[in-house]
C-alpha positions in Angstrom: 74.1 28.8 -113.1 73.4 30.3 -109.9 76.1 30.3 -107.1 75.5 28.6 -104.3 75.7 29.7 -100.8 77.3 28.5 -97.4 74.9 28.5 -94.8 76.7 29.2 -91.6 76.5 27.7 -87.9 77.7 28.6 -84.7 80.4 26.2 -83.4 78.5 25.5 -80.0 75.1 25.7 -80.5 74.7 24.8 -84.2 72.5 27.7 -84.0 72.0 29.3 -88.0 73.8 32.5 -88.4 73.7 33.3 -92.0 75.2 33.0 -95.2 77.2 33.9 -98.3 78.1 33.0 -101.8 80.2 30.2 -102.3 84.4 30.3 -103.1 84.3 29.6 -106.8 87.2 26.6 -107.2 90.3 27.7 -108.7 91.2 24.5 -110.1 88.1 23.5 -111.3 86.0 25.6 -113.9 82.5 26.1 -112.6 83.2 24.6 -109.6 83.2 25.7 -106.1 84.8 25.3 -103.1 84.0 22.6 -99.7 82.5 24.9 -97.6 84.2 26.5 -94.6 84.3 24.9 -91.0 81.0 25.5 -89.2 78.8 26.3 -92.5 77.0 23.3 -95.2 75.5 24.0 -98.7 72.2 22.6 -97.6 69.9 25.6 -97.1 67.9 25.8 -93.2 64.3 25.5 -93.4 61.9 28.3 -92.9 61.8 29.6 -89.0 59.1 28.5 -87.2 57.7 30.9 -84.4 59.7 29.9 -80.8 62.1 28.1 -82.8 65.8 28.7 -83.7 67.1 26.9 -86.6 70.1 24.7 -85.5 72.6 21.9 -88.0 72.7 18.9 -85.8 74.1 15.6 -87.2 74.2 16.8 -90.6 70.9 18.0 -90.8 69.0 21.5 -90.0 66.7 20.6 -87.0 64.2 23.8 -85.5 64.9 24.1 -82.0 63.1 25.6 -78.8 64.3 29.3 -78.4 63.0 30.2 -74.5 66.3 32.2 -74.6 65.6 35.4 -72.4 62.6 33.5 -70.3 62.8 34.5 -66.8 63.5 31.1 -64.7 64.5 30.1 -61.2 66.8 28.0 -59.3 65.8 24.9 -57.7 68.5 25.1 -55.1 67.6 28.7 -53.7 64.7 30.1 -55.9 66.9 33.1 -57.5 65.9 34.5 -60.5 68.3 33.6 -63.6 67.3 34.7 -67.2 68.1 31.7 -69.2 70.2 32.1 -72.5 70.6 28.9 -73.8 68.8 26.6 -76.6 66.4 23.7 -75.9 64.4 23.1 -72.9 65.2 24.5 -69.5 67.6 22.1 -67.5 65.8 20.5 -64.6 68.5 22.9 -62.2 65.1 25.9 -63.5 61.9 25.9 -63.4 59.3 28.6 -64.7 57.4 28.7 -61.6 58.4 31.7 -59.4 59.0 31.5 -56.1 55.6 33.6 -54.6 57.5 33.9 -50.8 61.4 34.0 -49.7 60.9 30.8 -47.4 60.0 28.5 -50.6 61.5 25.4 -51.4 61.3 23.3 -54.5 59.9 20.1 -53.2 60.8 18.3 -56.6 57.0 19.5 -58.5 56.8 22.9 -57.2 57.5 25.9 -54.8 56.1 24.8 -50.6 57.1 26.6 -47.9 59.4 25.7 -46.0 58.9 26.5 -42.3 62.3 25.7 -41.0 63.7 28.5 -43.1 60.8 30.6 -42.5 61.4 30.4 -38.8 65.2 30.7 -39.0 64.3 34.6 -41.2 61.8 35.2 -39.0 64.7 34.7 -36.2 67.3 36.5 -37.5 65.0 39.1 -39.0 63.6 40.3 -35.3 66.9 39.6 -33.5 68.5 42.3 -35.8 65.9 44.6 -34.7 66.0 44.2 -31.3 69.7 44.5 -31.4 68.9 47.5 -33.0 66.2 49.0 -30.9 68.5 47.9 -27.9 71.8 49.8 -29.2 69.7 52.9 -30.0 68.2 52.8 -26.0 71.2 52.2 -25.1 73.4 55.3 -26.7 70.3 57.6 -25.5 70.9 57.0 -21.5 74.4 56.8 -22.1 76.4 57.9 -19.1 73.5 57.5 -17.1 73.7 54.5 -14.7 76.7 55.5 -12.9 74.7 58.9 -12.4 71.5 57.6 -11.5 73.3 55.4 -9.1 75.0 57.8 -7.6 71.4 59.9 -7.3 72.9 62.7 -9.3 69.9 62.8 -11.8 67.0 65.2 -11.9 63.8 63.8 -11.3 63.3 64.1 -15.4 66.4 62.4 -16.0 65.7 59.8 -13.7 62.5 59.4 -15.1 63.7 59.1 -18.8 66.2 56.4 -17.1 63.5 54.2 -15.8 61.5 54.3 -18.6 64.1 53.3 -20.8 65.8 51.0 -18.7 62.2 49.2 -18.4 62.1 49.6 -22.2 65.8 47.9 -22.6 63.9 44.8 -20.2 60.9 44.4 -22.3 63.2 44.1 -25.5 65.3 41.5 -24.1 62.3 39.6 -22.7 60.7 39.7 -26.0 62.2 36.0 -27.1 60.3 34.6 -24.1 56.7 36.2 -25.8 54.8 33.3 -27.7 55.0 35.3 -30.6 58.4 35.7 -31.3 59.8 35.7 -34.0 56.8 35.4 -36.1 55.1 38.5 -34.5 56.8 39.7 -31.3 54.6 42.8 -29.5 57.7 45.3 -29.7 57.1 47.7 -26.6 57.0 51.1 -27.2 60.1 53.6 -26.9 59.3 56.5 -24.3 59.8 59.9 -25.7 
């Protein structure tokens, strides 16, 4: 007689891990025993291709294995690389996101032009602070000196330049094409 075999599932997932010969029964002669927790005598089917074998309500059912699919969040579009058995959860989708001011609309990724505006905002009011503190720290010191007409005429002309500069930066939010495409003046040299 052959021995028989425990067939072995995970304790969350029911998921088929494997097997191994059956405990022979002390106390009965040819017998063997109950099998452990979380394993059956009743052999899993065959694999089938995309499917994970898994012991559900007594029985060995083959379920969808998407495990390692890249999928992305409903609420925000991030990327998440799902790991669990079955069908994705309606939180993910397999549709990617194709810009950063997306949206799941309930069937699919729209963009949404309330986010897109607020990104384009904060996007090209960090680079004027930018452009604004870097003018800035270059004609440092030089107000009180121009007002006092202690400049050369080459510092004084570096002053205006940038101090027109400085203007056309903070001016830019009045443009019509801000923030979407503001017409960033030029620095001077």
């Amino acid at each position: 007689m052959n021995t028989p075999n425990y067939y072995h599932y995970d304790h969350v997932s029911g998921e088929y891990v494997g097997s191994s010969p059956a405990d022979p029964d002390p106390m009965n002669d040819g017998g063997y025993l109950n099998p452990p927790r979380f394993a059956t005598f009743v052999a899993p089917p065959d694999a089938e291709p995309g499917k994970a074998r898994c012991w559900m309500d007594s029985s060995w059912v083959q379920v969808l294995d998407i495990r390692g699919t890249l999928a992305w969040r409903r609420a925000d579009g991030q990327p998440v690389v799902f790991d669990a058995l079955g069908e994705l959860p309606e939180v993910l989708t397999p549709l990617e996101p194709t810009d950063l001011d997306m949206t799941w609309d309930g069937q699919r990724w729209a963009v949404d032009a309330a986010k897109r505006l607020a990104r384009q905002t904060t996007d090209a009011m960090a680079m004027r602070t930018q452009l604004l503190s870097e003018a800035s720290e270059t004609t440092a010191g030089m107000s009180d000196a121009y007002l006092a007409g202690l400049l050369t005429a080459e510092e004084e002309a570096k002053y205006r330049a940038f101090a027109a500069y400085k203007l056309a930066l903070v001016k830019l939010p009045q443009q019509s094409g801000w923030p979407a495409a503001p017409a960033w003046p030029a620095k001077p040299e």
